[in-house]
C-alpha positions as CSV (number, residue, x, y, z in Angstrom):
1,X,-34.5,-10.4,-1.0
2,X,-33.3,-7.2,1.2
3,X,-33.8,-4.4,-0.3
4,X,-31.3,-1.3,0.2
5,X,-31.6,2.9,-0.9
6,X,-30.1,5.3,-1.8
7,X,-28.3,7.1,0.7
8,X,-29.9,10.9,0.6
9,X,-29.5,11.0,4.1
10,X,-27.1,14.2,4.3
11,X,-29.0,15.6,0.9
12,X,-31.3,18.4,3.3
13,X,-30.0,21.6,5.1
14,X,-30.6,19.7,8.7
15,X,-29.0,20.0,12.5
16,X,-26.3,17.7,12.4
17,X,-25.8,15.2,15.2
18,X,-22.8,12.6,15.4
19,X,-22.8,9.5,13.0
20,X,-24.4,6.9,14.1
21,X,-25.3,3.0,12.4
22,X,-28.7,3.5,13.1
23,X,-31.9,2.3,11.3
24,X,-32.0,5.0,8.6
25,X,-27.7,4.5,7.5
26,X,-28.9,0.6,7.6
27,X,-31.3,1.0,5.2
28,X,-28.9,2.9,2.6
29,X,-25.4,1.3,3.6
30,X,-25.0,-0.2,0.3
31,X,-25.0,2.2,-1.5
32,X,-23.5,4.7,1.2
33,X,-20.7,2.8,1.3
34,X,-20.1,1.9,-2.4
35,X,-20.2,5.7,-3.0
36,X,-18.2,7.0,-0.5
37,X,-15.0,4.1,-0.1
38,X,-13.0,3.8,-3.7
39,X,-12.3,0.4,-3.9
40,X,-14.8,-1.0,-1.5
41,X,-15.8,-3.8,-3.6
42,X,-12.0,-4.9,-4.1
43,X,-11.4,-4.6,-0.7
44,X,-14.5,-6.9,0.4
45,X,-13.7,-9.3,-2.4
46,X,-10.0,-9.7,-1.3
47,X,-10.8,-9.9,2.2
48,X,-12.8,-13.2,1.6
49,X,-9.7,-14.3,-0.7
50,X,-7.7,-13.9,2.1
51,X,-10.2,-15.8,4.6
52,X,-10.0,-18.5,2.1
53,X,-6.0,-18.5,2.3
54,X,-5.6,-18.8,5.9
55,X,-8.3,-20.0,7.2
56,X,-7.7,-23.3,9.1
57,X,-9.4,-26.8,10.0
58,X,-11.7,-26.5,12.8
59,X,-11.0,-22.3,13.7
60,X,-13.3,-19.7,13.7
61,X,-13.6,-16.4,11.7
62,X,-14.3,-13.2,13.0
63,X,-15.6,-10.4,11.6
64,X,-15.9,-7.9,14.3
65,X,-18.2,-4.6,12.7
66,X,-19.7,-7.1,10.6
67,X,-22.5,-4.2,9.1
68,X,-24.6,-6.0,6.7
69,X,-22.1,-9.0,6.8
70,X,-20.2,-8.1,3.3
71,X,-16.4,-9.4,4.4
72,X,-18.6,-12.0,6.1
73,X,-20.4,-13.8,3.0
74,X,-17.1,-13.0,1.1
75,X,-15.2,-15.1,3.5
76,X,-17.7,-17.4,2.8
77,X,-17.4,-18.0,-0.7
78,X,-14.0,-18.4,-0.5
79,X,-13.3,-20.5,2.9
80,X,-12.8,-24.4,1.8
81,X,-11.0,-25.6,5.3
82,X,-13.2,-27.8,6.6
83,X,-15.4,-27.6,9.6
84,X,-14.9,-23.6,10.1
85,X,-17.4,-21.3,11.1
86,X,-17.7,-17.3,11.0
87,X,-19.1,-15.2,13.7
88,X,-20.2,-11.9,12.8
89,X,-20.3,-9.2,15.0
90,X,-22.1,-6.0,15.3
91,X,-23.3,-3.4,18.2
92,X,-25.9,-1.4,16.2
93,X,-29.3,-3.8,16.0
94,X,-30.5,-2.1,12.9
95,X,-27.5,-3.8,10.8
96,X,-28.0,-7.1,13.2
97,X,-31.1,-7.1,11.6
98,X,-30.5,-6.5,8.3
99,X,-27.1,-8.4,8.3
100,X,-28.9,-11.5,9.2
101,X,-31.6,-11.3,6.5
102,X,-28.7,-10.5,3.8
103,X,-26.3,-13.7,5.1
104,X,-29.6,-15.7,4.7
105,X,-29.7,-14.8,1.7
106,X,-26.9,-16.6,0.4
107,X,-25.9,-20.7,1.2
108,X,-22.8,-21.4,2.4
109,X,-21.0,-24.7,3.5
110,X,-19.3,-22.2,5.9
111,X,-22.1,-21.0,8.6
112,X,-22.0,-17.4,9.5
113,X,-23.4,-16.7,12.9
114,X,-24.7,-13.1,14.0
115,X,-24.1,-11.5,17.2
116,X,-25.7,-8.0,18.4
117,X,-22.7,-6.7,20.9
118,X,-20.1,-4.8,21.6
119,X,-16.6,-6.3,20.2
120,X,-14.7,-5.8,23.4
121,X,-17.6,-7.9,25.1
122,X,-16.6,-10.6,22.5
123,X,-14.2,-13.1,23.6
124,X,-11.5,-14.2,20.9
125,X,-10.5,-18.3,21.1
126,X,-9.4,-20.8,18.1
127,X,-9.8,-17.9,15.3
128,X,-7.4,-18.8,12.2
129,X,-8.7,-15.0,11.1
130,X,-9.9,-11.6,12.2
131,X,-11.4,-8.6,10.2
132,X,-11.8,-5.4,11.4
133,X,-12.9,-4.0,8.3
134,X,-13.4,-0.1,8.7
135,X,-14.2,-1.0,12.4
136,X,-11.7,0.0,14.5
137,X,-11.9,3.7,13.5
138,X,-15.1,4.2,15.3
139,X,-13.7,3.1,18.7
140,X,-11.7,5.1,21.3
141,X,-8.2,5.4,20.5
142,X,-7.4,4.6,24.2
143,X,-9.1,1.2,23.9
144,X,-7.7,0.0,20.5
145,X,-4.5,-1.3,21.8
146,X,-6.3,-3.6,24.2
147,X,-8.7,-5.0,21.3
148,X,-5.4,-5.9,19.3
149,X,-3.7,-7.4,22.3
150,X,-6.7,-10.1,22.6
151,X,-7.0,-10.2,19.2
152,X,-3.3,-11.5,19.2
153,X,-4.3,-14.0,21.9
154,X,-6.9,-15.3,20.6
155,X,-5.2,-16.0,17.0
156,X,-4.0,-19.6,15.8
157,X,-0.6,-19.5,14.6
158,X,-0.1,-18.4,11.9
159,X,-3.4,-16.6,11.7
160,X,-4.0,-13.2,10.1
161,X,-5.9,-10.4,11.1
162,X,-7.1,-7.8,8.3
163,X,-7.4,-4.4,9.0
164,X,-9.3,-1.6,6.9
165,X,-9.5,2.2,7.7
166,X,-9.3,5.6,6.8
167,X,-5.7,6.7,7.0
168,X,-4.5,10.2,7.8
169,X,-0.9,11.0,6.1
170,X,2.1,12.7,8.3
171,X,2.4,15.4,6.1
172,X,-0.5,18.0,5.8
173,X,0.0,18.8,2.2
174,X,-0.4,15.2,1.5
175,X,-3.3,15.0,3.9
176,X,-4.8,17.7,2.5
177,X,-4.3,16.5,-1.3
178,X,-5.6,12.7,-0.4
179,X,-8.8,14.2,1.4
180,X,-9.6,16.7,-1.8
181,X,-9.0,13.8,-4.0
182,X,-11.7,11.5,-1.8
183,X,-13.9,14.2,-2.0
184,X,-13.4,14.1,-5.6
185,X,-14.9,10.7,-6.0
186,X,-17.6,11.2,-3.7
187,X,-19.2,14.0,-6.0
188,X,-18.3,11.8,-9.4
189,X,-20.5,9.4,-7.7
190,X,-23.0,12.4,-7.1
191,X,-22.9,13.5,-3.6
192,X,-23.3,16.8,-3.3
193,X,-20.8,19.5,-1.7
194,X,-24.1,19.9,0.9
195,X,-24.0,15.9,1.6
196,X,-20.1,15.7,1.5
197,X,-19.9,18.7,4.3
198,X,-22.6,17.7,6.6
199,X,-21.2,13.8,6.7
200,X,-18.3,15.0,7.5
201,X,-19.3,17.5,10.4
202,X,-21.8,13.8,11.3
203,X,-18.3,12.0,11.3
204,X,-15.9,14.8,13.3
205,X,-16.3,13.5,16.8
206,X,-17.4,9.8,15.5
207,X,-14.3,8.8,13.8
208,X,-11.0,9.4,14.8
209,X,-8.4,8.2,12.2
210,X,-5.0,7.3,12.4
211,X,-1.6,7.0,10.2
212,X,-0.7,3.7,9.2
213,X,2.7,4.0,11.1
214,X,0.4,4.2,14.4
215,X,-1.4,1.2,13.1
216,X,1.7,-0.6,12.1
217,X,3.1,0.6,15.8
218,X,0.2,-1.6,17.9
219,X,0.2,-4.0,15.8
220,X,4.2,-4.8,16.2
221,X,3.9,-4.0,20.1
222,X,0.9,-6.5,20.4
223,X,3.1,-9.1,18.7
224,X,2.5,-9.6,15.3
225,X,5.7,-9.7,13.3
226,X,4.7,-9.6,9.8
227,X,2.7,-6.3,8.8
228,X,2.3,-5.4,5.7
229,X,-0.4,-2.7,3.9
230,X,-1.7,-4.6,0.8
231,X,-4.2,-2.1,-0.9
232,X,-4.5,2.3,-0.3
233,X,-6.5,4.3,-2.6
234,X,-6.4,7.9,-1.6
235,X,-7.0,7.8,2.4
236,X,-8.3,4.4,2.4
237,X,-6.3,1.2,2.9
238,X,-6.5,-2.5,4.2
239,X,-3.7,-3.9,6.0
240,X,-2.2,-7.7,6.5
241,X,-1.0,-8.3,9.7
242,X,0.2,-12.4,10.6
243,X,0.9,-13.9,14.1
């Protein structure tokens, strides 16, 4: 059994550095992530619904910033096309690690296969779907274009990729309102104002969100033609997007 923390990693006065997935965040990401994304578990458990509903005969499954391989095993459970597989990708080794002890955990008719690398190392043939489940917010907002592009190419017809990320509104007053509200949740679930402001100093330079019109915007010009944003609490939402 793999056996997770609880994420105190922020709880100490401490020199903050920028966010990374590194062994110590693997070891709590669990429970970091429960605590700290409002509807996480609907989100995973929807993703794999939605695996299940478009995946196709003989395609592959990617899940590209697999973590510890929730979306992955979701998708599992709920794939029944025959002969598909899921490759799971991740660049941080610590979660490799841990991601392939946790999908071991757990049998499947539908393999999952584990990658340490980079996702714009990965190519992107015969998938019926892609996740990028909180991924794509931790990469260079010069380079996300081109990873949606080959994404996009490397989609079936009729295949879907899912989106999840932080969101940033137009509007500052709305902005301002979601982010208080998040905040909010995170000390119901007993962060600390101490943890809440030093992750989110850790997280400044780390993660750079967007609004979803910019996300529907790449998404249209890469080709897609049917984008639609199927679940938001606060600043958080998961997006639909069909070739």
């Amino acid at each position: 059994m793999l056996v997770t923390g609880k994420d105190a990693i922020y709880s100490s006065p401490q020199a903050i550095e920028p966010f990374r997935f590194d062994q110590a965040v693997a070891e709590v990401f669990p429970d970091m992530i429960q605590r700290s994304v409002p509807g996480y578990a609907t989100i995973v458990d929807t993703l794999g619904q939605l695996a299940g509903k478009y995946a196709s005969k003989d395609s592959v499954i990617y899940d590209l910033g697999c973590s510890l391989g929730a979306a992955s095993l979701a998708a599992s459970r709920y794939v029944v096309a025959q002969d598909c597989k899921i490759m799971a990708v991740d660049n941080s080794q610590a979660m490799v690690e841990r991601c392939i002890l946790h999908t071991q955990a757990f049998k499947s008719k539908t393999p999952i296969d584990v990658v340490c690398d980079d996702l714009q190392n990965i190519e992107i043939n015969n998938a019926s779907v892609v996740m990028l489940n909180f991924t794509l917010q931790f990469i260079e907002p010069e380079q996300r274009q081109q990873i949606i592009e080959k994404i996009y190419r490397g989609l079936l017809p009729g295949g879907v990729l899912l989106i999840s990320e932080k969101l940033k509104h137009q509007q500052a007053q709305i902005d301002d309102t979601l982010i208080a509200l998040h905040h909010e949740f995170k000390r119901r679930n007993g962060y600390s104002e101490l943890e809440i402001s030093q992750k989110r100093s850790a997280l400044e330079d780390v993660m750079r969100i967007e609004t979803f019109e910019q996300h529907n915007q790449r998404l249209t010009s890469a080709g897609f033609k049917d984008v639609t944003l199927w679940f938001k609490c606060f600043n958080f939402a998961s997006m639909l997007a069909i070739k």
